[in-house]
Each structure stands twice: as C-alpha cells, then as structure tokens.
GUDO-741259 format. One record per residue (C-alpha): residue in one letter; x, y, z. Coordinates in steps of 0.02 Angstrom, whole numbers, plus 50000, padded with zeros to 5 digits. Example, Ala and Ser with C-alpha at 12.3 -4.5 7.8 and 13.67 -1.06 7.14 Angstrom:
2
a  50615  49775  50390
s  50684  49947  50357
This chain:
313
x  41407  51200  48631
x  41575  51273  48600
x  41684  51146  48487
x  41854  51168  48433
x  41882  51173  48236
x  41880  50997  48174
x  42033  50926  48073
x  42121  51052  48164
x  42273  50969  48250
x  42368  51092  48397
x  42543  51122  48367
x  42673  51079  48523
x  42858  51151  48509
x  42817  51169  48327
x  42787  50999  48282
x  42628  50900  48252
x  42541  50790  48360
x  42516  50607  48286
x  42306  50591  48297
x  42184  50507  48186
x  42092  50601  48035
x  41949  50690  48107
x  41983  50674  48283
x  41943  50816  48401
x  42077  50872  48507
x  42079  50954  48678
x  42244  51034  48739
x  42294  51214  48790
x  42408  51322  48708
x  42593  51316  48743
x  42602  51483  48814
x  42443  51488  48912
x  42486  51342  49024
x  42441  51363  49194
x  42446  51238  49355
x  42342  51281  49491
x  42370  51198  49669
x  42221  51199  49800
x  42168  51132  49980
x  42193  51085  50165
x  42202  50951  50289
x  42047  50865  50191
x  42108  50858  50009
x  42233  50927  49876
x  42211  50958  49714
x  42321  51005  49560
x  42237  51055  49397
x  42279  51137  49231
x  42142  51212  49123
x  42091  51142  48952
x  42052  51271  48826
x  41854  51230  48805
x  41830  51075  48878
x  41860  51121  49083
x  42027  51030  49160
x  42107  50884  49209
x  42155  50865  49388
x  42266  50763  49508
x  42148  50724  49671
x  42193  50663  49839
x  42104  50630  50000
x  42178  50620  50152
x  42217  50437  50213
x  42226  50394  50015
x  42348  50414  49874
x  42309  50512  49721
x  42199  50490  49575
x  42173  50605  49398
x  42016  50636  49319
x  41942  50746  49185
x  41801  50897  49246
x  41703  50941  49096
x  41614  51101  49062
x  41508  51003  48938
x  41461  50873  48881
x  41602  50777  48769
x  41641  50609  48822
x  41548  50458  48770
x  41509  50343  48899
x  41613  50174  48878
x  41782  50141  48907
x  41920  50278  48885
x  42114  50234  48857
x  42236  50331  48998
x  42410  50368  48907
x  42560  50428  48996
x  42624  50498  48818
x  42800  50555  48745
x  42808  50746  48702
x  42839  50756  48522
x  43030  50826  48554
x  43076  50653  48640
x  43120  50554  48503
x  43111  50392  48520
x  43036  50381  48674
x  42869  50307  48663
x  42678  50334  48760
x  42659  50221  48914
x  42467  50146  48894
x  42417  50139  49077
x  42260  50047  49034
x  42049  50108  49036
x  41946  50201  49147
x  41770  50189  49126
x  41684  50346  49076
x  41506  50398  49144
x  41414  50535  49106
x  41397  50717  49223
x  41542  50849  49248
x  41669  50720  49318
x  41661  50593  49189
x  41776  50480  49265
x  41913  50453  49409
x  42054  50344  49395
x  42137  50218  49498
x  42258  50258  49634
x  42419  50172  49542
x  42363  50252  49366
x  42360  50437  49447
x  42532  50399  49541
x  42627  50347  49361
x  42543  50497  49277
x  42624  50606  49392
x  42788  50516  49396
x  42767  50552  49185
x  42725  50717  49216
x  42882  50740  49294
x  42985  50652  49166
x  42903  50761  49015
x  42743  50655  48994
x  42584  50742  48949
x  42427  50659  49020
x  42320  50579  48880
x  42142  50521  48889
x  42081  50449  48719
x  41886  50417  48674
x  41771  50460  48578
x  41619  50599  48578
x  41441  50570  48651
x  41376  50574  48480
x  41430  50526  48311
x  41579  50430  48390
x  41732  50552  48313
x  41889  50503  48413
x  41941  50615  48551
x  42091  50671  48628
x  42122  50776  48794
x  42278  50815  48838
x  42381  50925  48969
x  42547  50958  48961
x  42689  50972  49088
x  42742  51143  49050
x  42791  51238  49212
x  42734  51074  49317
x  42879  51048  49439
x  42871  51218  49544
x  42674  51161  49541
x  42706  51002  49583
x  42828  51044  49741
x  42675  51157  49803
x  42573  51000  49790
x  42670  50920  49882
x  42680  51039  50023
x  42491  51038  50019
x  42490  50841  50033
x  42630  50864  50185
x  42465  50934  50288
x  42343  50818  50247
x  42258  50722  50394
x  42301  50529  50410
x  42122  50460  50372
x  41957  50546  50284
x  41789  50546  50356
x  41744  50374  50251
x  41893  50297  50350
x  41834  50372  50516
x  41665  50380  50521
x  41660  50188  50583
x  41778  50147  50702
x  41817  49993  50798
x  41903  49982  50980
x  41965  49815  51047
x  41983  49738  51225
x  42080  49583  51158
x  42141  49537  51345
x  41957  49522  51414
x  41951  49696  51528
x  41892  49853  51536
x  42038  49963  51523
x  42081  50068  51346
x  42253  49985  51291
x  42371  50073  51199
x  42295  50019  51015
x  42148  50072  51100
x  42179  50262  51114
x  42296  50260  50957
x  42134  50227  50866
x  42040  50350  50975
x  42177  50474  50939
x  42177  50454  50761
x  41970  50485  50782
x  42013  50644  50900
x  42124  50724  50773
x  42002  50741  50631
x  41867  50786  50740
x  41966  50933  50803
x  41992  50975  50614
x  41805  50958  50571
x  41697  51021  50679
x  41542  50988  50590
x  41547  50824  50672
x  41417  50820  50797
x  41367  50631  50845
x  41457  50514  50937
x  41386  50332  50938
x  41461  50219  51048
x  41416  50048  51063
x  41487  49913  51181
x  41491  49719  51151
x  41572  49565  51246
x  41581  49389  51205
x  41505  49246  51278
x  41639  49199  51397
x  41524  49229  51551
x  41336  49239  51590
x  41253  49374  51514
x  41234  49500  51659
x  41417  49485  51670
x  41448  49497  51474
x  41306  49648  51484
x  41382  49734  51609
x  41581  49707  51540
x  41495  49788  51358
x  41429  49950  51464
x  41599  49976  51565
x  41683  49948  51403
x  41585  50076  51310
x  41589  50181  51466
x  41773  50181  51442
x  41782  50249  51267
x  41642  50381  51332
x  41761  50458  51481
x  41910  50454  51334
x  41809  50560  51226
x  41750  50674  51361
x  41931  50696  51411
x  41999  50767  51256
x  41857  50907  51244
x  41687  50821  51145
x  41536  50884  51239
x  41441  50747  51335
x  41278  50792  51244
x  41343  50740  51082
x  41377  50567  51144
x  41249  50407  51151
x  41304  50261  51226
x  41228  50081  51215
x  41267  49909  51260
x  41247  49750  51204
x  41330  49604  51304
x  41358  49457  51197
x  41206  49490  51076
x  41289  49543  50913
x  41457  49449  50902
x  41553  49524  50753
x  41614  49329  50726
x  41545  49163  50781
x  41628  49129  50985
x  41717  48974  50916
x  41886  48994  50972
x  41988  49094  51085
x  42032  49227  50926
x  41846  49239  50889
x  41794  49289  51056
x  41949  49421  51061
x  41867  49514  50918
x  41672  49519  51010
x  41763  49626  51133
x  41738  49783  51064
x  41685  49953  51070
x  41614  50029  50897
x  41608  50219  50891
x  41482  50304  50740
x  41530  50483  50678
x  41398  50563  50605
x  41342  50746  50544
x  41155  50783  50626
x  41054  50940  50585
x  41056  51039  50759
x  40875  50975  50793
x  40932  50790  50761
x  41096  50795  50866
x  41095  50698  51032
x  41046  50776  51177
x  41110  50661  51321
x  41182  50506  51353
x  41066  50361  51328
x  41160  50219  51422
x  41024  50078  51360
x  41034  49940  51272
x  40967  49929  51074
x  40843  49824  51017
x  40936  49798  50838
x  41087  49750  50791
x  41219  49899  50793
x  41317  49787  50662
x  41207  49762  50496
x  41292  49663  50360
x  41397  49780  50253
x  41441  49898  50387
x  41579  49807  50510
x  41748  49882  50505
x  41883  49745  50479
C-alpha cells in the first residue's frame, strides 16, 4: 500500500493546514488540480482526483438531487462514523469550516455516500471557496485522517455539470420500475394523470432500451359482483396494454393479468379507499432474451401481484 509521508502536512497558497499531530492527509497539489465532468440522461458525475487515495465525487441520478462520496483505490478508511466539513481555505481569514454532520463509513471502494442536502451545501461551498473535508481515522491503528479536495478551477467545471444535469431524465429506473395507474372515477378510460404517468414510463424506456418486460396488472374494487369487478380489472389493464402498444413497445414484451377485487391495495372502507383499488400496476423489468415474454398472457394470477414492501404510494 502506497501511504503518503506521515507528519507531513500539504501546503495550500503557502500556508499550513491546521491538522492534528500525526494525522495523515489526503489532498492534491495546488497545481495539479483537475475536475472531471461525466454522463448522460442516467447520471452525472463531477470528480477531482486525490493524489494516492482515488477521488471524491459529486453524484446524481436522474429524478434525484446530488450526493458526494469518496472512491478509494485502497483501503484507508475505518469503518465508523466520518465527520463531512464544508471548510474555510486557509486565505479566508476569519471565516470558519461549516460541520455538515457524519456519514457512516463502510468498507469496499465507495466507502460511503452522503445525504442529498449534505452534497447540495458542499457544492454551494465549493462555489464560495470551500474545500470538501471528510475527517476519520485509518482502518488500522486509528491515526486521524483527512481527505480533502479543493475548489481550484471548479466553476467552469461546475457550469459543465450543470449542463450535464440539464439532460438528465425526470425519474431513474428505481423510480420507474413500479408504476401505478389510477381509474379514480370508476371506468375504463386512461385519464389524463393516467398517460402523464405512462408518459413519464415511455420516455425512459425510449432512453433505455435494455428494458424488455412489461407487467401489467389490473385490479378493481368491490363496488360490484366479481365478474363485473373481474372483467372492469382486464379492460382496465387492457387499456394501459393498447397505450403501450401505441407509442412503439412490441406486444411480445407485454403480459397482462387481472385480478378483479382480489388484492385491494387498501381495505374498501370508504369511497377514497375504493378509488385507490382501481388501478393498473405496470412492472419494468430487464429479462435475459430466453426469459423475456413471449405473448400476452391475459389470465388471471394465482398470487398476489402486491407483496408487502413493494406497493407504490
């Protein structure tokens, strides 16, 4: 394992960075500061290099906001509970580091990720002259630790960034992959929610083609009898089917099922219970060619389509 020389503090503009005796520090030299910017409609990411430890990068996922975290080349970090610093450079005087709280540090080559609103203010620091600051302490022995990136040539890499994030795609396949249709007035027809929601679905799946399954699944209340509530749950999925076969997916990727009233997402108590049963739920998935569905398969299912854990909101 490569280590930097111990007791040896980096100089910044000259001046001396304020660390504990013995700590090992991680930054890279003024002059060899680079910002790299990288993606597409999926993700974004903007990273700097840190001289022999890997880099620290700003990550986010379409449909999310950002979040930093560390990539390590080796292994460095204990695992524990890390302090996330937002810290002055050493030519602000009097300006002091913003602690933006912990992030809890695992082990493997992405050690940690942090929260959404901790990635947003280091960026906002970044642009105000912060440097990025995760303090620890090693895997063994327990020296304190410091990585650090600094915001040397960041705006011009932060406006491509920001281009890049301009493109992304409204949701990500976590947000997609389960979606939920609604026939809130009782019929048949796709209301304009309805095919928003499809849209949204439409759009990604144009993007990534590696999506090969479409499960659709129709459901009713119990507002009838249940050859009426079977048969509303089959037009109803129908209905998303015809949408979907519109806008280009092929037929043989699609299954359809129905259900009638036998999985209700909520109990049929009231009026606003029985609103949500009426629904269509459409499955993305990614099938090995030999897996994918071959025809439609308009029959009901003999389990639930909604296990616990797995109903969107």
């Amino acid at each position: 394992m490569r280590a930097p020389n111990y007791l040896l503090i980096s100089l910044l503009a000259g001046m001396p960075l304020c660390l504990p005796a013995h700590a090992i520090s991680f930054q890279t030299r003024l002059e060899k500061v680079e910002w790299m910017v990288e993606g597409d409609k999926f993700e974004c990411r903007l990273s700097q290099p840190i001289s022999h430890f890997g880099s620290g990068e700003f990550v986010r996922r379409a449909g999310e906001q950002v979040t930093f975290r560390l990539k390590a080349s080796e292994h460095w970090l204990g695992n524990g509970s890390a302090t996330l610093l937002a810290a002055a450079a050493p030519w602000q005087p009097g300006r002091g580091d913003i602690n933006l709280g912990v992030v809890s540090v695992a082990s493997g080559e992405v050690p940690f990720n942090s929260s959404q609103e901790q990635g947003a203010r280091l960026l906002a620091g970044l642009l105000e002259g912060r440097s990025p600051v995760v303090r620890h302490r090693t895997f063994n022995g327990g020296e304190s630790l410091e990585v650090r990136l600094l915001p040397v040539k960041f705006h011009q890499a932060y406006d491509d960034y920001e281009a890049c994030t301009a493109k992304l795609l409204p949701v990500n396949f976590d947000q997609i992959r389960l979606a939920q249709v609604g026939f809130p007035g009782g019929g048949i027809d796709l209301d304009p929610m309805a095919k928003a929601k499809l849209d949204v679905v439409l759009e990604f799946v144009k993007a990534d083609p590696t999506i090969n399954s479409f499960q659709i699944d129709g459901h009713a209340d119990n507002s009838g009898n249940r050859l009426t509530n079977r048969d509303l749950s089959r037009r109803r999925a129908l209905a998303v089917q015809d949408y979907l076969k519109a806008h280009g997916i092929p037929v043989e990727q699609i299954t359809v099922r129905f259900h009638g009233e036998r999985y209700p997402l909520v109990p049929n108590t009231s009026e606003a219970n029985r609103a949500k049963n009426r629904r269509v739920t459409l499955r993305l998935d990614r099938l090995p060619q030999a897996e994918a569905p071959q025809a439609d398969a308009p029959a009901p299912a003999a389990r639930p389509v909604d296990p616990p854990g797995s109903r969107p909101s």
